[in-house]
C-alpha positions in Angstrom: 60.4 -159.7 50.5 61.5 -156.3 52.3 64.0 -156.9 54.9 63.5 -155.0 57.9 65.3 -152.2 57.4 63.5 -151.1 54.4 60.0 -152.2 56.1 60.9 -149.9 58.9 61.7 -147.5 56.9 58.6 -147.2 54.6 56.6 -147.2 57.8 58.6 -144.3 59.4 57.9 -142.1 56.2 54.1 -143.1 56.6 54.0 -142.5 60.4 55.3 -139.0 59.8 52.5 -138.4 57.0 54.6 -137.0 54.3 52.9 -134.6 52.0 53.5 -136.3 48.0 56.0 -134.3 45.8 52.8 -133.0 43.7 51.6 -131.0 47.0 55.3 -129.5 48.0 57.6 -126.6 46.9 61.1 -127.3 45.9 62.2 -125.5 48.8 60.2 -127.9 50.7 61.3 -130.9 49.1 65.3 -129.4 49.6 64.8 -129.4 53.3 62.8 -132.8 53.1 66.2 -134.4 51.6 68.3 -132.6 53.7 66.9 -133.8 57.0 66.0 -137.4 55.7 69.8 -137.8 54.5 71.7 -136.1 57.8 69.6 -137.9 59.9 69.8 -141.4 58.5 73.2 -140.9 56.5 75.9 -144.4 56.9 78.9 -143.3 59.4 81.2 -140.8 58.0 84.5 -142.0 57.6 87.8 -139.3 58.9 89.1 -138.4 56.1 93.1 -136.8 56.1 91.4 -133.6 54.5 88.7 -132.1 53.2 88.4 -128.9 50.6 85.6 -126.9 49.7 86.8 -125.3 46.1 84.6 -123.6 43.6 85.5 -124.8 40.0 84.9 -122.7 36.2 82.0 -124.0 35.3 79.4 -122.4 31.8 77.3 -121.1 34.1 79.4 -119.6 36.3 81.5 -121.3 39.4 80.5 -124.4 40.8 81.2 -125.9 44.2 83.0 -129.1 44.9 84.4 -130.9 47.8 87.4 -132.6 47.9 88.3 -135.7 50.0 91.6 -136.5 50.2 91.6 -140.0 52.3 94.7 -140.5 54.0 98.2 -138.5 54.3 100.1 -139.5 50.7 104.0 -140.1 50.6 105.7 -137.6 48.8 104.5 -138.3 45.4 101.9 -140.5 45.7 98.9 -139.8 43.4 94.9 -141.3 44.2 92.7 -142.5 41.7 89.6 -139.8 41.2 86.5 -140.3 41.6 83.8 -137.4 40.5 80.6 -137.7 42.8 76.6 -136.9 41.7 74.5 -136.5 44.0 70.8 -137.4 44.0 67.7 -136.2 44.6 65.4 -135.5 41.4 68.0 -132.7 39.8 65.8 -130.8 42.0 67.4 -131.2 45.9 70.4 -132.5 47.4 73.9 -130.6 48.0 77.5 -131.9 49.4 76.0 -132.1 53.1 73.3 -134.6 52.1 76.0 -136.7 50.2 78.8 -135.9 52.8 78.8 -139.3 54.5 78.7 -141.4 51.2 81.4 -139.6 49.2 83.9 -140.4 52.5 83.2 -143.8 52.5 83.9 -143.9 48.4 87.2 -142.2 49.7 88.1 -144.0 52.5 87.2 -147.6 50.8 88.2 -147.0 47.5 91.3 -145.1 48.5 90.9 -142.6 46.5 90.4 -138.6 45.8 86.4 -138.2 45.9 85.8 -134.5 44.2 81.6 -134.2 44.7 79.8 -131.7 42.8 77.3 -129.3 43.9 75.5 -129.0 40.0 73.3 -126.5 39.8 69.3 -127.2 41.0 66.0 -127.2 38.9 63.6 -125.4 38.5 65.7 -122.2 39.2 68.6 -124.2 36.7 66.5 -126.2 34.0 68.2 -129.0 31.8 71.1 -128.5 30.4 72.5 -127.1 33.8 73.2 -129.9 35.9 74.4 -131.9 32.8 77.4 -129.1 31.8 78.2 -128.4 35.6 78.4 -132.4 35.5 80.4 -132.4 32.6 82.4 -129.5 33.7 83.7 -131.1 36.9 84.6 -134.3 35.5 86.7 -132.1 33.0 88.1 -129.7 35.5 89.1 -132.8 37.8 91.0 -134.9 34.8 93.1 -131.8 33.8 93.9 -130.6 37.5 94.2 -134.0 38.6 98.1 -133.5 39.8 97.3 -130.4 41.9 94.3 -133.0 44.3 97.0 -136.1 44.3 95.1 -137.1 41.7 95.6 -139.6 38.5 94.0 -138.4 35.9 94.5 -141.7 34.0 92.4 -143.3 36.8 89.3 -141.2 36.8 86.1 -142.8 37.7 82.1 -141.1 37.9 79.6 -142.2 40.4 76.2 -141.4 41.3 73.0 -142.2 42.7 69.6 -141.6 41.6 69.6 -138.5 39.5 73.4 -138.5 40.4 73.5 -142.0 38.6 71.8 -140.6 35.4 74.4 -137.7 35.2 77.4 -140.0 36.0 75.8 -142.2 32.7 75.3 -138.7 30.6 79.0 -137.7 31.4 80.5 -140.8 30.2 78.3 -140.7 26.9 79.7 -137.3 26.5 83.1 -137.9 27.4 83.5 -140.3 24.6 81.7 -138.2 22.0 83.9 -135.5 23.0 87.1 -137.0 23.4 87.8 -136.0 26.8 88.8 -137.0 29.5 89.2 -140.5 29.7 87.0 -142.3 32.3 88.0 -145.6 33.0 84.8 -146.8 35.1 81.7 -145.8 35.9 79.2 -147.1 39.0 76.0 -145.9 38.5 73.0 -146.5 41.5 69.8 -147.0 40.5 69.7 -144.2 37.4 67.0 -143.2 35.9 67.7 -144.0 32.4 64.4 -142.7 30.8 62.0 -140.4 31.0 60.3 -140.5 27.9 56.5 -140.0 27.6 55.1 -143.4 27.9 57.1 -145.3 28.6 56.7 -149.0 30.7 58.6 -151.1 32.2 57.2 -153.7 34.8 58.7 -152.2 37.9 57.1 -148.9 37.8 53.6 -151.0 37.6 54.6 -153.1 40.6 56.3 -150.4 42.5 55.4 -146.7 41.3 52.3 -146.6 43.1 53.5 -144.6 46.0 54.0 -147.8 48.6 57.9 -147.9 48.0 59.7 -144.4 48.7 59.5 -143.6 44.8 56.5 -143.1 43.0 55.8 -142.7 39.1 53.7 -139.3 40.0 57.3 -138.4 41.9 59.2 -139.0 38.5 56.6 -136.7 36.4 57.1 -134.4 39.3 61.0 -134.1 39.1 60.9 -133.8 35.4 58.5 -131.6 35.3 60.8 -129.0 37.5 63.9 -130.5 35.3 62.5 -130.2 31.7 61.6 -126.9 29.9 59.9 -129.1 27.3 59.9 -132.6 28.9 57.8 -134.5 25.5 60.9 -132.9 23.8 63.7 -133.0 25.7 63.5 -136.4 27.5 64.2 -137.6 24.2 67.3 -136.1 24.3 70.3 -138.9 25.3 71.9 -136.2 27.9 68.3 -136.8 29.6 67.6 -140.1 29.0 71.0 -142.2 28.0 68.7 -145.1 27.3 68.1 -143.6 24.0 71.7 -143.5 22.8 71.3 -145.5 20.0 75.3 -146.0 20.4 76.4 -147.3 23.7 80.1 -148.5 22.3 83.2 -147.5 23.6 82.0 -146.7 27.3 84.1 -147.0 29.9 83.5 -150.5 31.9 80.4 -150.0 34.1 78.6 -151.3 37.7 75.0 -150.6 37.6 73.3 -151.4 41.2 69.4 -151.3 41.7 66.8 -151.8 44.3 64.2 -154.7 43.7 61.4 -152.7 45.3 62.6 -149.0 43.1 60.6 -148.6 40.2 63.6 -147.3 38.7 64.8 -150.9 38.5 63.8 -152.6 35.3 65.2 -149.1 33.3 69.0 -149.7 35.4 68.7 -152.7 34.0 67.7 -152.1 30.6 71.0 -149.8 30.5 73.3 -152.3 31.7 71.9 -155.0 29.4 72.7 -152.3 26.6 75.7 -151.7 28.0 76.9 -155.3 27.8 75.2 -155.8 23.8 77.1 -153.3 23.0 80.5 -154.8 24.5 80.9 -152.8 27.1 82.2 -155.0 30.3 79.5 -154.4 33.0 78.4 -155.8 36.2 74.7 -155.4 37.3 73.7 -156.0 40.5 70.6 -155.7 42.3 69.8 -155.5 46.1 66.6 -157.2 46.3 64.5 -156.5 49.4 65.0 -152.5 49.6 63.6 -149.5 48.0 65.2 -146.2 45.6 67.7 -144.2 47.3 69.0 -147.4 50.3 72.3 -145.7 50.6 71.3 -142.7 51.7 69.5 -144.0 54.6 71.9 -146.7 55.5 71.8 -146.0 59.3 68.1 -147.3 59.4 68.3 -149.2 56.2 71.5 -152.0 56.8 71.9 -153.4 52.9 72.7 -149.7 52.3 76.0 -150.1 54.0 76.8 -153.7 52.2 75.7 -151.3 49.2 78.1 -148.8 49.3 81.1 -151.4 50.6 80.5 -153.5 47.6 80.7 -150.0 44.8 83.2 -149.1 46.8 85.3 -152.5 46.7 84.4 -152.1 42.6 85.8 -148.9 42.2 89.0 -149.9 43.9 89.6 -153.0 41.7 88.7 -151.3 38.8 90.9 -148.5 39.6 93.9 -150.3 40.7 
């Protein structure tokens, strides 16, 4: 069953009458996200400082902010961890995220460097995967300059977030740099294939829950020049990897009502055949994207305390 934070939720977004994804601009959508997340955003934590930077990236720069929790003795270096935010690959920036990367900094004690990838349609796939992979490059190697350890360098994300956060640590290891040691990936999407079914998206996709299956099409529709073609592609859908050895250790969270659920699951089960040590955990009675709306939804800040509690043990 919902709890009533979710309920109340769902029956906000149908009081307001929101228009469905097929029916909006992404400029619309943008300012959608942008006033859902500020308005219902979990508390954000003081941190000792924050940066905005812009980083080399292959497309050109791309902007980050940098948390820094808490004044460091002389020094003293943080674990890092590189932030995705979500929002289809299509909206979302470091304001809408603002409030959950200070609470991975403040409750995993640690250097949060959040990454403002590049946006489809205007930036089609491969953008947001290289600006990922960029930033999770660019943070390993100036790790010392943040107060950062660079041999205790973790990825995150949520929701589209989550799926580049998977994509970078698949890359990482192919690559050979840098070394991740944990990833916490919330509710992913983990394929977009053509056709494919998983029991979850026939329960929940419907439109009833947040997140619909006709959303899904829509975002990787904007995402995907070719999306038959390239969802088969791994850096789209890491469910297709047909080798998932060798990853760094992994928490995958879903939502039982998200019909992204059965896939986050399917990824850690692979995960875990494949020997990788991961912890999957789902939050029952809410719906996609809890954390963001943590102020109206309350699991969403049990949510983020228990990632954040993860990241900190795994990143002692």
């Amino acid at each position: 069953m919902l709890d009533g934070g979710s309920a109340a939720f769902l029956e906000a977004g149908r009081s307001a009458g929101s228009r469905p994804l097929a029916e909006q601009t992404p400029d619309e959508f943008r300012a959608t996200v942008r006033a859902g997340s500020l308005a219902l955003a979990p508390p954000a934590e003081p941190m000792h400082a924050v940066e905005d930077r812009r980083i080399p990236g292959p497309g050109g720069d791309v902007a980050v902010r940098i948390y820094t929790p808490r004044l460091l003795e002389t020094g003293e270096a943080l674990p890092i961890i590189v932030h995705y935010h979500g929002a289809g690959w299509v909206g979302g920036d470091l304001d809408t995220h603002d409030a959950i990367a200070r609470h991975y900094a403040k409750h995993a004690d640690a250097i949060v460097v959040a990454v403002d990838y590049r946006l489809a349609p205007e930036h089609r796939f491969p953008a947001a995967v290289d600006d990922a992979y960029a930033a999770v490059v660019w943070a390993g190697t100036h790790a010392h300059e943040i107060s950062g350890d660079a041999a205790r360098l973790a990825v995150t994300g949520d929701s589209a977030g989550g799926t580049l956060a998977a994509v970078v640590c698949q890359l990482a290891r192919d690559r050979g740099t840098p070394r991740i040691a944990y990833q916490a990936l919330l509710y992913p999407a983990t394929d977009l294939t053509s056709g494919s079914s998983y029991p979850s998206r026939d329960a929940f996709g419907g439109g009833d829950y947040f997140l619909s299956t006709a959303d899904m099409y829509w975002f990787r529709a904007q995402y995907l020049t070719d999306p038959d073609i390239e969802a088969l592609d791994a850096r789209v859908s890491p469910l297709v990897e047909d080798n998932l050895r060798g990853l760094p250790p992994a928490l995958v969270v879903t939502a039982g009502y998200d019909p992204l659920r059965d896939e986050g699951k399917a990824y850690a089960d692979r995960l875990g055949a494949a020997g990788v040590p991961v912890e999957y955990r789902c939050f029952e009675t809410t719906v996609h994207a809890f954390v963001s709306f943590a102020a109206m939804i309350p699991v969403g800040l049990e949510a983020l305390a228990f990632v954040a509690s993860r990241m900190r043990a795994a990143l002692a």
